[in-house]
C-alpha positions in Angstrom: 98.2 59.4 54.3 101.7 60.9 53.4 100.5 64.0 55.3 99.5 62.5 58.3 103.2 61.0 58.5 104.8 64.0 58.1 102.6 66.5 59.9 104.8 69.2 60.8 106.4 70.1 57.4 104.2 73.0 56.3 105.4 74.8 59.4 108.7 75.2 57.4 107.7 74.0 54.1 105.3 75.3 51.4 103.8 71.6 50.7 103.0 69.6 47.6 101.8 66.7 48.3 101.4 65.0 44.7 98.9 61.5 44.3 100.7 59.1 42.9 99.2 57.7 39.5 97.2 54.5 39.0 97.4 53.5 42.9 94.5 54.0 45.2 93.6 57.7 45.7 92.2 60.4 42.9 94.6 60.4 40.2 94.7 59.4 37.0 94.9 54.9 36.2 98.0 55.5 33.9 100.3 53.4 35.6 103.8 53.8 34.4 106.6 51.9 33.9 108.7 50.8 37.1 111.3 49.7 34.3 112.3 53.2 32.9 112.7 56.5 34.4 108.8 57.3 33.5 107.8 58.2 37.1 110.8 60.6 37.1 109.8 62.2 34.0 106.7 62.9 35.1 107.6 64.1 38.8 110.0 66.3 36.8 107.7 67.9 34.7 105.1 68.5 37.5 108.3 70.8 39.4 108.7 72.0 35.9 104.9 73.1 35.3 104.6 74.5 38.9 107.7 76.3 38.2 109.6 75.3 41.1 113.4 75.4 42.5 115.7 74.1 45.3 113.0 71.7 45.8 113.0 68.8 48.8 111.7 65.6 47.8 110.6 63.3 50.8 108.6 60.2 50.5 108.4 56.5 51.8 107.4 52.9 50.9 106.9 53.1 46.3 107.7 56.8 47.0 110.8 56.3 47.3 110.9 54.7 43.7 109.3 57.8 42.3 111.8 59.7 43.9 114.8 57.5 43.4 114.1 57.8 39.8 113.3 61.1 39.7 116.7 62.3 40.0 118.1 59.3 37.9 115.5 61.6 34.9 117.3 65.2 36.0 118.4 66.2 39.3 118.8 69.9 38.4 115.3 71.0 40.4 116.0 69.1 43.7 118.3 70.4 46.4 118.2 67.5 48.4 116.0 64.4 49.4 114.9 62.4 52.7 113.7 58.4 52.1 111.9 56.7 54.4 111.6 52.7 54.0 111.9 53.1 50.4 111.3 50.6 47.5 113.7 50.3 44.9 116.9 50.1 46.8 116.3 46.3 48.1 113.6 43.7 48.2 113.0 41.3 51.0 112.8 37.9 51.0 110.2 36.9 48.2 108.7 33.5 50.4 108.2 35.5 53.7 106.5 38.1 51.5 104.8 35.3 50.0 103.0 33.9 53.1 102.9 36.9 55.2 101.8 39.4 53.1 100.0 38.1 49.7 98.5 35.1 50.3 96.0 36.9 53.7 95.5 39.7 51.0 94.2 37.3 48.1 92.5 35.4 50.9 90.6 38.6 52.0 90.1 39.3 48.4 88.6 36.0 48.1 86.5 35.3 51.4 86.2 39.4 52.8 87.4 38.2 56.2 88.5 40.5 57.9 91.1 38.4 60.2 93.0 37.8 56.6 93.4 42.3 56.7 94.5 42.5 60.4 97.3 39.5 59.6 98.5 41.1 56.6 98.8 44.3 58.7 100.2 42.9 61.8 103.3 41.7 59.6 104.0 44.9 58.2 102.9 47.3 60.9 103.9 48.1 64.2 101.0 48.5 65.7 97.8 47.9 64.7 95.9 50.9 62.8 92.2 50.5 62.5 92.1 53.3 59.8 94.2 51.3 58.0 91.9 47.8 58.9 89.2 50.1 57.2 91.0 51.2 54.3 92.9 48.5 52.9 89.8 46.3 53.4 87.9 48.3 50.5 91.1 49.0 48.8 91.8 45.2 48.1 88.4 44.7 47.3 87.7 48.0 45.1 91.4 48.4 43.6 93.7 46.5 40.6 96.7 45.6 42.8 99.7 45.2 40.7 101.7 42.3 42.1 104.4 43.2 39.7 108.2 42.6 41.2 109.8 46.0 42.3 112.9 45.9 40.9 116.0 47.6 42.2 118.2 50.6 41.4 121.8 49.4 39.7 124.7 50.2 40.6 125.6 52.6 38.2 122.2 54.4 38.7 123.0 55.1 42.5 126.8 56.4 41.7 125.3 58.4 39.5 123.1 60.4 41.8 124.9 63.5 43.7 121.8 64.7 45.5 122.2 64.6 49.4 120.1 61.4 50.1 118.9 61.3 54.3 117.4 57.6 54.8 115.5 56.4 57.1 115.1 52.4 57.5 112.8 50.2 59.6 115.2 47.1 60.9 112.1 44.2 61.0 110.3 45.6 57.6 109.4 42.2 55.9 109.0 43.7 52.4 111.7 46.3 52.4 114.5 45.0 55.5 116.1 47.8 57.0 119.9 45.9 58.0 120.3 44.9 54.1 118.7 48.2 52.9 121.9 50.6 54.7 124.5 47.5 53.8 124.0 48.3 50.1 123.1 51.7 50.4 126.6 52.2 51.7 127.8 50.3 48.9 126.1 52.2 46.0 125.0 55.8 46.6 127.9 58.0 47.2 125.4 61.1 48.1 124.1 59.2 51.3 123.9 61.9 54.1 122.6 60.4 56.9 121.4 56.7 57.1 119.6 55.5 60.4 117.9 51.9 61.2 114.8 52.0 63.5 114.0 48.7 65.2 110.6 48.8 64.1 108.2 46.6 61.7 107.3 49.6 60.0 107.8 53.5 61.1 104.8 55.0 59.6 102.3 53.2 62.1 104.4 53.5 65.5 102.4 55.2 68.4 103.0 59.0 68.1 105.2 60.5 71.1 106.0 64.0 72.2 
C-alpha cells in the first residue's frame, strides 16, 4: 500500500519498504510500545543490519510515528525525512472520531455490513477506493485493532530533532487535521523544511492525475 502511494521512488531511490510490526500485513505480532522510543530502536537497527547511510525516511498515517521516533532513538543514519499526514504530531477531535470512524467499524465488526466499511471510508477518504472496501472489510474482521490513544510528540522531543522534516498535511483529515497539524508543527520542530496543507479528506486516496 505504501508503494502504491509512492510509485515513482525507485526511479531515484534504491527502496526499502519495511512492514510495520503487529499491524495487518506479514510481519511479526510484537507490537511495541507507542510510549517509548521502541519503534525507533527497532527502525534503527534494521538501517544498522542492512548497513545503510544517508538514508531518506518517508512515510504517512502511524508511519509517521515510527519515523518521528526514529530519529528521537539516533538520527545519525538519516539525511533527511518527508511526512505525510502523520500521527504523533496532533490528534483530532476524539467525539468526531468517535462517531465517524469507530463506532461504523465496531458496527461492521459486529453485523459484517458492508454500508458500516464504505461510511467509515467515506469520512476519511477522498474518494471512494473499492480495494480498500475489500480490504479493510476482512481486516476488521480477521485483525486485533488496537484502539489505543496515539499520543503526541513533546515539545522538547520535536526541538530536539535537527533532521530536515518536508510535511505534507490533508486540511479535512478527521483523525489527524491538517490546519492544527502545521499551527504546532511551526511551533515545535525547528528542522521543518517545507510544510504544505492539501484541501483534501485524505491524500493517499485522491484520483491519480498526470
Amino acid at each position: 500500500m505504501s508503494l502504491e502511494t509512492y510509485p515513482n521512488l525507485s526511479t531515484q531511490y534504491q527502496v526499502f519498504a519495511i512492514d510495520v510490526l503487529a499491524q495487518p500485513n506479514k510481519s511479526t505480532a510484537t507490537r511495541l510500545s507507542m510510549k517509548d522510543d521502541s519503534y525507533g530502536k527497532w527502525i534503527n537497527e534494521i538501517i544498522q543490519s542492512l548497513n545503510l547511510n544517508n538514508v531518506t525516511l518517508v512515510g504517512f498515517s502511524f508511519g509517521g510515528l515510527v519515523i518521528l521516533k526514529t530519529l528521537i532513538n539516533s538520527e545519525d543514519k538519516i539525511k533527511e525525512v518527508y511526512l505525510a499526514s502523520p500521527a504523533y504530531i496532533v490528534n483530532g477531535n476524539p467525539l468526531k472520531a468517535l462517531f465517524k470512524v469507530f463506532i461504523p467499524m465496531k458496527r461492521y465488526m459486529k453485523t459484517k455490513k458492508i454500508k458500516f466499511v464504505e461510511k467509515f471510508l467515506s469520512e476519511v477518504f477522498t474518494d471512494r477506493d473499492e480495494f480498500a472496501i475489500k480490504y479493510l472489510s476482512k481486516v476488521f474482521l480477521h485483525f486485533n485493532m488496537d484502539f489505543t490513544p496515539v499520543p503526541v510528540i513533546s515539545e522538547a522531543e520535536a526541538k530536539g530533532i535537527k533532521t530536515p522534516i518536508t510535511l505534507i498535511a490533508a486540511k479535512n483529515d478527521i483523525m489527524l487535521p491538517g490546519e492544527k497539524m502545521l499551527k504546532r508543527t511551526s511551533k515545535i520542530f525547528s528542522s521543518i523544511k517545507k510544510p504544505y496543507c492539501l484541501r483534501i479528506l485524505n491524500m493517499f486516496r485522491t484520483k491519480r492525475t498526470t
